[in-house]
C-alpha positions as a Python dict, from the first residue, in 0.01 Angstrom:
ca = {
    (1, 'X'): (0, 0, 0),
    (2, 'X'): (300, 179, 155),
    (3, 'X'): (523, 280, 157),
    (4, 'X'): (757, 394, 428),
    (5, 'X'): (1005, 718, 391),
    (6, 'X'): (915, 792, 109),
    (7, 'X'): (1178, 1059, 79),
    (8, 'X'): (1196, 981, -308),
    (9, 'X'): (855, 927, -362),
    (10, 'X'): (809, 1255, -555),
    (11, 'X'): (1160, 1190, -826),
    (12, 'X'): (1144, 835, -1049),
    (13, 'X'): (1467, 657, -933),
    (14, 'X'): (1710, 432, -1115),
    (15, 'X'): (1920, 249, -933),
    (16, 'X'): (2216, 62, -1133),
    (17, 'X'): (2363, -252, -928),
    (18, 'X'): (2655, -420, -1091),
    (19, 'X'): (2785, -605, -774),
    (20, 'X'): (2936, -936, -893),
    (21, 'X'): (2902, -809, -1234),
    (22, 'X'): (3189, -610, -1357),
    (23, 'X'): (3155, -756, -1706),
    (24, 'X'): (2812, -698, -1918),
    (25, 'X'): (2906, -1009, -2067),
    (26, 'X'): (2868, -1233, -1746),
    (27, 'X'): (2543, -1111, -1635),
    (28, 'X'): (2242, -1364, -1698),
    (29, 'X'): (1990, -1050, -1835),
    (30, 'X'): (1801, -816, -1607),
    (31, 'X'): (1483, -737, -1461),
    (32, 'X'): (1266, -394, -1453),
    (33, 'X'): (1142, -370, -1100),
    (34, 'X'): (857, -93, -1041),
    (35, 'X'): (797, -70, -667),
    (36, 'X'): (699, 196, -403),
    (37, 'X'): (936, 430, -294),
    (38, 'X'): (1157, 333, 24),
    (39, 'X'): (963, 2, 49),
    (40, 'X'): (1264, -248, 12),
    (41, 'X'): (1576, -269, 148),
    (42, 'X'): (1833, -216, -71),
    (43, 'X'): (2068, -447, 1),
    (44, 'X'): (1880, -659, -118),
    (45, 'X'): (1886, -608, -490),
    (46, 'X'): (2283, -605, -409),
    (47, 'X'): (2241, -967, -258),
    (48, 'X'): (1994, -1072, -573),
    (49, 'X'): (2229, -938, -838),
    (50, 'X'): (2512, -1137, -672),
    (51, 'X'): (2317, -1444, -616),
    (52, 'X'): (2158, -1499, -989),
    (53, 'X'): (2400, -1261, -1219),
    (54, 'X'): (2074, -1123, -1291),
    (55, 'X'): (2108, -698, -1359),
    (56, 'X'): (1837, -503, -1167),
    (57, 'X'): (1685, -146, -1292),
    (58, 'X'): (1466, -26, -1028),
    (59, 'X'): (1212, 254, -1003),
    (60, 'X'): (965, 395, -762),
    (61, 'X'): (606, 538, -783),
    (62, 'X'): (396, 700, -496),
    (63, 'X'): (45, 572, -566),
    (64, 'X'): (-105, 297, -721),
    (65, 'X'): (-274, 554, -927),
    (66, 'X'): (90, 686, -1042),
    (67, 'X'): (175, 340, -1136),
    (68, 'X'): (-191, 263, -1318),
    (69, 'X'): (-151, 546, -1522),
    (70, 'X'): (196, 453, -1627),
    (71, 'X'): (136, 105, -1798),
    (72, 'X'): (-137, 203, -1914),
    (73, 'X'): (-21, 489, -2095),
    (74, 'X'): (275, 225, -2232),
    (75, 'X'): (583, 451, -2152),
    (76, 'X'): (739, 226, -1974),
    (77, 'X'): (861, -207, -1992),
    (78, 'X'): (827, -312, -1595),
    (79, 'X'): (940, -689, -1537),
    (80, 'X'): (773, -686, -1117),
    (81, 'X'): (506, -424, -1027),
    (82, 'X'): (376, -392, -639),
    (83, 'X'): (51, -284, -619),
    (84, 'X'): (-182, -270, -373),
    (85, 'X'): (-515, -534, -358),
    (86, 'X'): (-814, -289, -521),
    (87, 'X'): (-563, -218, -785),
    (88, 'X'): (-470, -550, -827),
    (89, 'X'): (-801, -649, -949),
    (90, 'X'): (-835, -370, -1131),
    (91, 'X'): (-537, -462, -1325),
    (92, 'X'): (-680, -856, -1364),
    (93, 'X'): (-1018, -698, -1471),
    (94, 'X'): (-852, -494, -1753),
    (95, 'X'): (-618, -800, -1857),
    (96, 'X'): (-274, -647, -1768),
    (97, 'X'): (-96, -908, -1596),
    (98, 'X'): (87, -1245, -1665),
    (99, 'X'): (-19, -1538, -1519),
    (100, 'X'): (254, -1615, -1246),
    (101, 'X'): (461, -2002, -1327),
    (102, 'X'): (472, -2104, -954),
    (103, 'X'): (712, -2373, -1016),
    (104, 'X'): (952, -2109, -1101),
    (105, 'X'): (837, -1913, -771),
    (106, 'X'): (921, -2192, -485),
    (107, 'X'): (923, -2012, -210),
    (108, 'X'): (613, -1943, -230),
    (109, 'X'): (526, -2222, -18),
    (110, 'X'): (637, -2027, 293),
    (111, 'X'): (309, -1728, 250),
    (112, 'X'): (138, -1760, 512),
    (113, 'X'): (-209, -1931, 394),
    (114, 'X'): (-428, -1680, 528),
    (115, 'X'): (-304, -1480, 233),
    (116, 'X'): (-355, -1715, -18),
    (117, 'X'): (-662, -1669, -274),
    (118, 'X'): (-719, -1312, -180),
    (119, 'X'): (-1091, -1165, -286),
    (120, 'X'): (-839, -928, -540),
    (121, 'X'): (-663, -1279, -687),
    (122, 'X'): (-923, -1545, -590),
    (123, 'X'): (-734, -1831, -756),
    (124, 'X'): (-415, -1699, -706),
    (125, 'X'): (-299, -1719, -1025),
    (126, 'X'): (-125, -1330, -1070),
    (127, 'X'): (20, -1291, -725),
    (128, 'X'): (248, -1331, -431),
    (129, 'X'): (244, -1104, -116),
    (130, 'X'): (494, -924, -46),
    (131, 'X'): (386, -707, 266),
    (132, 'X'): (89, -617, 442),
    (133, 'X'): (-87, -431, 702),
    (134, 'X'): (-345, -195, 890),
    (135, 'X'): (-459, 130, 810),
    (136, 'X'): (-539, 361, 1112),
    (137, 'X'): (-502, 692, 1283),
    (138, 'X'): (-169, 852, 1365),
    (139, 'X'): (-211, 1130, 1598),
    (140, 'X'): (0, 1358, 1834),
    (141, 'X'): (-22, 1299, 2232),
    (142, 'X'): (51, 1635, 2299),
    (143, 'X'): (-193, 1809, 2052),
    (144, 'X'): (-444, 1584, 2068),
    (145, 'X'): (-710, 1498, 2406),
    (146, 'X'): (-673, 1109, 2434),
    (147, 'X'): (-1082, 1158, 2481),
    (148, 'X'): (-1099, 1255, 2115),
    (149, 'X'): (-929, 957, 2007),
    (150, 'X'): (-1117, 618, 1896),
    (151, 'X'): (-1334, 645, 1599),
    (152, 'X'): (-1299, 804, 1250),
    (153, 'X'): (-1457, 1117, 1406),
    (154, 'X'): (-1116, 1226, 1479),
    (155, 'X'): (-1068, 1366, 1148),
    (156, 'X'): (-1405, 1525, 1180),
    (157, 'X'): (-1325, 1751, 1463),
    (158, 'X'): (-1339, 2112, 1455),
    (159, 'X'): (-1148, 2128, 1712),
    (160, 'X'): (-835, 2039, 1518),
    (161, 'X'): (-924, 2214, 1217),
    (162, 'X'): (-633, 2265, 1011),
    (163, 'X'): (-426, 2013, 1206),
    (164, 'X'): (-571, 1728, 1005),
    (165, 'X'): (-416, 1527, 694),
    (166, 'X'): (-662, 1351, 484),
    (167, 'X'): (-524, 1078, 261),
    (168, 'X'): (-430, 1208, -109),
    (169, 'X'): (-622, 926, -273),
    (170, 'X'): (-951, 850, -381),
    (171, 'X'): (-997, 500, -249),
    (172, 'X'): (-861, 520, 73),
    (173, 'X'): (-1001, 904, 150),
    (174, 'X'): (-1364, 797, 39),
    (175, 'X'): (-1315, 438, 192),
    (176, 'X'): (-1259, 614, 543),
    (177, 'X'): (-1602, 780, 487),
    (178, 'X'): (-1761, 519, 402),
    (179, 'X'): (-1677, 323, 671),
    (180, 'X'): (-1757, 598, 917),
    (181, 'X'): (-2102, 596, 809),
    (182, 'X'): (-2113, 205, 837),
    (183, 'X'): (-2069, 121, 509),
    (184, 'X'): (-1869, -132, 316),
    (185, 'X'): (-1517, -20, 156),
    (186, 'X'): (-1640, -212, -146),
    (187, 'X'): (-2017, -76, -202),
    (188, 'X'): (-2142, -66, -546),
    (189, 'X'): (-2403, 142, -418),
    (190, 'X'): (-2425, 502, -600),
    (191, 'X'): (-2570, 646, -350),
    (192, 'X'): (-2394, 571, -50),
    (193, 'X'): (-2054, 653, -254),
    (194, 'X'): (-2233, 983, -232),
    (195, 'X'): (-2316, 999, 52),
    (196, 'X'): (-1960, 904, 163),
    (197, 'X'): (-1824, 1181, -69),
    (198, 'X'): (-2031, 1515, 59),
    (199, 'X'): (-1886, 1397, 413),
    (200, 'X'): (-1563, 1451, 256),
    (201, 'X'): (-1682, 1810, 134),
    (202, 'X'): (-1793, 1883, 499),
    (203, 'X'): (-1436, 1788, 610),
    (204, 'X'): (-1251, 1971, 375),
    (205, 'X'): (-1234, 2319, 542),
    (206, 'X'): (-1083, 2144, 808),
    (207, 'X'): (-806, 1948, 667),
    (208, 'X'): (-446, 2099, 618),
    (209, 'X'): (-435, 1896, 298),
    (210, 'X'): (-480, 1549, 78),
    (211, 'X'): (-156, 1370, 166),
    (212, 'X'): (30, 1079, 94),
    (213, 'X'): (426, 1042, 213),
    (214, 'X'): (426, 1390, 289),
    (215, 'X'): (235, 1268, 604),
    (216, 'X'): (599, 1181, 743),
    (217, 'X'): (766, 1473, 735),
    (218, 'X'): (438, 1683, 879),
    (219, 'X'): (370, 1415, 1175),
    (220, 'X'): (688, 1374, 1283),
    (221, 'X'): (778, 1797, 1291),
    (222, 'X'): (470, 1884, 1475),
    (223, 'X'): (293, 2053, 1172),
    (224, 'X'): (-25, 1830, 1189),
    (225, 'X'): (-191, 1660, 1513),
    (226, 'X'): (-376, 1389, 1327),
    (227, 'X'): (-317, 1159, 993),
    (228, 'X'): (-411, 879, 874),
    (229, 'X'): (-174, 562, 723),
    (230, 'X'): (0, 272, 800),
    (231, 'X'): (91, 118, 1081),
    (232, 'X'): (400, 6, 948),
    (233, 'X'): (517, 322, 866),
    (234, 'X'): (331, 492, 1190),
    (235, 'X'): (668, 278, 1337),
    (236, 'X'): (882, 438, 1205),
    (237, 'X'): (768, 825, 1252),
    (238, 'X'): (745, 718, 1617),
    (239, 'X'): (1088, 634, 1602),
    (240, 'X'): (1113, 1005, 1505),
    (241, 'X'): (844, 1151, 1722),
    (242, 'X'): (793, 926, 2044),
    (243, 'X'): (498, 1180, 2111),
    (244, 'X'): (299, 998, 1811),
    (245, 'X'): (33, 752, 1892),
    (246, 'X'): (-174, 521, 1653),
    (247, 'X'): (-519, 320, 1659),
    (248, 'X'): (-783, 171, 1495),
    (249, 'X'): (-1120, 340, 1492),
    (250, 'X'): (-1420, 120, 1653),
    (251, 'X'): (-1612, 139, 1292),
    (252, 'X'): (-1360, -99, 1099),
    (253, 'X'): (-1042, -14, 903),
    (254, 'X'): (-869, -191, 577),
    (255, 'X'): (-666, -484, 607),
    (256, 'X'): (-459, -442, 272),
    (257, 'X'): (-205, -649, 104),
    (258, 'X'): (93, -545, -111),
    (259, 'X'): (166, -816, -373),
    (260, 'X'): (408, -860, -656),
    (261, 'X'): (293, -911, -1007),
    (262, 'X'): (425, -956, -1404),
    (263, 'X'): (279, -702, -1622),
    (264, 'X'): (133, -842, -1962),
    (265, 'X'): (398, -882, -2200),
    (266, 'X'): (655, -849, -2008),
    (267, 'X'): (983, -906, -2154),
    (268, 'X'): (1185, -1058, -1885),
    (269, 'X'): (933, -1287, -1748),
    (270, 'X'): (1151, -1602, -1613),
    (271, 'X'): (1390, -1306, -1464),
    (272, 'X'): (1077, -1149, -1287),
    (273, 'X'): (983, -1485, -1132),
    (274, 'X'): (1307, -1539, -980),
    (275, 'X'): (1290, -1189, -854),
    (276, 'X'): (1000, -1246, -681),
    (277, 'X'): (1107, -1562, -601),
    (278, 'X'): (1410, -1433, -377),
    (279, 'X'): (1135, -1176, -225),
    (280, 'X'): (1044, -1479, -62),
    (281, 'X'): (1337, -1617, 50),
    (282, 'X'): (1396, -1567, 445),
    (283, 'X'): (1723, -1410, 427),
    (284, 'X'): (1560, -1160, 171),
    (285, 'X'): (1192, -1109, 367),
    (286, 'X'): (1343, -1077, 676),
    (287, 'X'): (1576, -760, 619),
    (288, 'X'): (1294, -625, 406),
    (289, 'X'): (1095, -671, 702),
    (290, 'X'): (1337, -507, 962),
    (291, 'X'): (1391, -234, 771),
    (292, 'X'): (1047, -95, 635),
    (293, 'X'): (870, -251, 933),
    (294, 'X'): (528, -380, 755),
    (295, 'X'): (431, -700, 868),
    (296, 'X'): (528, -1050, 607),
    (297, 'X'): (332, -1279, 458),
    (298, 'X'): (628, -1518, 550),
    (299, 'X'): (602, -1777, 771),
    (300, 'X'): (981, -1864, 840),
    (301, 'X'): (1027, -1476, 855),
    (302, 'X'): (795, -1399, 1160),
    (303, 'X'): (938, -1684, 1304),
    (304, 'X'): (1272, -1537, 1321),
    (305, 'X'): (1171, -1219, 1428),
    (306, 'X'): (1183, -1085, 1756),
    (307, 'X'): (901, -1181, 1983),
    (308, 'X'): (832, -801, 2042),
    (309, 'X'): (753, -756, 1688),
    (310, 'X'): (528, -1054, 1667),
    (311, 'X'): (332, -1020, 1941),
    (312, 'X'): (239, -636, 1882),
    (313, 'X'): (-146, -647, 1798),
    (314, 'X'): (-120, -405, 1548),
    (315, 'X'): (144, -576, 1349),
    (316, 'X'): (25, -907, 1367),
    (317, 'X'): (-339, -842, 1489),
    (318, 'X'): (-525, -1159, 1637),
    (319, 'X'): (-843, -1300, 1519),
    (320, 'X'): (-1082, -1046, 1727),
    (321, 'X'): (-891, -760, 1541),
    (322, 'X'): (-877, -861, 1182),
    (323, 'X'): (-1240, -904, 1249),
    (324, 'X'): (-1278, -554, 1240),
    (325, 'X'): (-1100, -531, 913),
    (326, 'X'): (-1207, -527, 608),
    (327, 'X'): (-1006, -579, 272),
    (328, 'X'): (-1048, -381, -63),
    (329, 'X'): (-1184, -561, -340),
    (330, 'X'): (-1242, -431, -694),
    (331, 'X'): (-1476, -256, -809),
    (332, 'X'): (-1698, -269, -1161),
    (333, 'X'): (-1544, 13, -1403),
    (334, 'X'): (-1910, 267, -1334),
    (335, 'X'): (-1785, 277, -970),
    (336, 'X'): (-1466, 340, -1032),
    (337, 'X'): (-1563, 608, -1295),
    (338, 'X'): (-1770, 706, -997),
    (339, 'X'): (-1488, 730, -748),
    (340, 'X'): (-1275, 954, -999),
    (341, 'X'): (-1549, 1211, -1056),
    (342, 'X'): (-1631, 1244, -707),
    (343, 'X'): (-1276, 1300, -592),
    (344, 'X'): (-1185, 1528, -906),
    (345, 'X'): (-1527, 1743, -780),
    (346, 'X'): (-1379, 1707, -406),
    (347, 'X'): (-1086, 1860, -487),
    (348, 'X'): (-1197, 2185, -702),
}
């Protein structure tokens, strides 16, 4: 769901990589990769290109909503989209993704198989993680009282009013209500998606604004005390900020799952498989992983990482944590219809 420095996040990018292939003539076709933006890195695609011949165009979106509303407006021919698990089965549901030929896909034999046949993908037959994670609360040391801290009621306090960033997304922004007032992230019930959304209302004099990247730049500068994201990117702010702290509120958070996929009718489709493919290669999942800092589905890759990273509880949470954790699933097309006029009414 990610999506770390997401300095681009706001301008589509095409990037043109052409090492070990000079000559048109000697490449072996190409693949359109649609990703998040900052969420590889890009030495990578170098390393791909030179490996398979194969020419990669590569663009970036900053929502799963962005990237929704792009194929299915048609504008655009993506080879490898990475969306995020609620949109994932949304995208299953609507019947706009290739089935994935896993004998073309290897590596995927290395995901670790607590990921495998995800409630979004339940016989795995569309996807392949590619990074995952914990949502929780980022907040400032020195702005913040440490006896605030804890629960969602964080981003409830008057206190900080102002100081607060609320996610700029309907899912995740209602999901954080809902949760607060003990209820599932994947309710079908009307009413308590409601309920959920007129806490939102009562928040909203107290929030800065509805945020997604932009969190970054206003956590790490001291213009906000409290947000809300992703651990893996709550890394690297602190790398900027050292005064930044992060937890998990008591009531439960989302366990989510970033996982490459074909779009229907794509028109490099054996291209797309050996991009994902290489995704899951160790050479390629470990850099990915040391530079974006989300946690891999990769078994050989956690192995070689440093024992600091593995054993941080946040990054690779044990089994009393992920208990706490609940993943997105999707949702019938009312409640999503639902969820979009509730958030277009929030934000009047």
């Amino acid at each position: 769901m990610k999506k770390t420095l997401a300095i681009l996040l706001s301008v589509t990018m095409l990037v043109t990589l052409l090492v070990g292939c000079d000559d048109s003539s000697e490449r072996k076709g190409e693949v359109n990769v649609y990703n998040w933006g900052e969420y590889i890195d890009m030495s990578v695609l170098e390393d791909f290109e030179a490996e398979t011949g194969i020419h990669v165009n590569y663009q970036t979106y900053d929502s799963n909503e962005t990237m929704y509303s792009t194929l299915a407006g048609g504008g655009a021919d993506y080879d490898v989209i990475i969306p995020s698990d609620y949109m994932i089965a949304r995208l299953i549901s609507e019947d706009m993704l290739e089935p994935l030929n896993f004998d073309n896909i290897p590596n995927f034999s290395d995901i670790d198989p607590e990921l495998l046949n995800p409630e979004y993908d339940p016989e795995n037959l569309y996807t392949v993680p590619y990074m995952w994670g914990l949502l929780g609360v980022i907040y400032n040391t020195t702005m913040v009282d440490e006896a605030d801290t804890g629960s969602w009621d964080l981003l409830w306090n008057e206190k900080y009013a102002g100081d607060i960033l609320m996610f700029g997304n309907s899912r995740d922004a209602i999901g954080i209500a809902l949760k607060r007032l003990g209820y599932s992230f994947n309710t079908t019930d009307a009413a308590q998606i409601q309920e959920a959304s007129e806490l939102l209302v009562q928040q909203k004099p107290l929030v800065q604004g509805y945020f997604m990247d932009q969190q970054f730049a206003k956590l790490e500068g001291g213009n906000a005390a409290i947000g809300t994201y992703y651990y893996g990117d709550y890394l690297t702010m602190q790398e900027n900020n050292p005064d930044l702290s992060f937890y998990l509120p008591v009531e439960g958070v989302n366990r989510y799952v970033d996982a490459m996929c074909i779009p229907k009718g794509a028109s490099n489709k054996e291209n797309a498989e050996a991009f994902i493919n290489y995704m899951c290669s160790t050479a390629a999942g470990q850099k990915n992983c040391e530079e974006i800092w989300y946690s891999t589905p990769l078994l050989s890759v956690r192995d070689a990482l440093d024992s600091e990273v593995t054993n941080d509880p946040f990054a690779y949470p044990n089994a009393d944590v992920l208990a706490k954790c609940e993943s997105y699933a999707g949702l019938p097309q009312d409640i999503l219809d639902l969820y979009d006029s509730e958030w277009t009414r929030l934000l009047r």
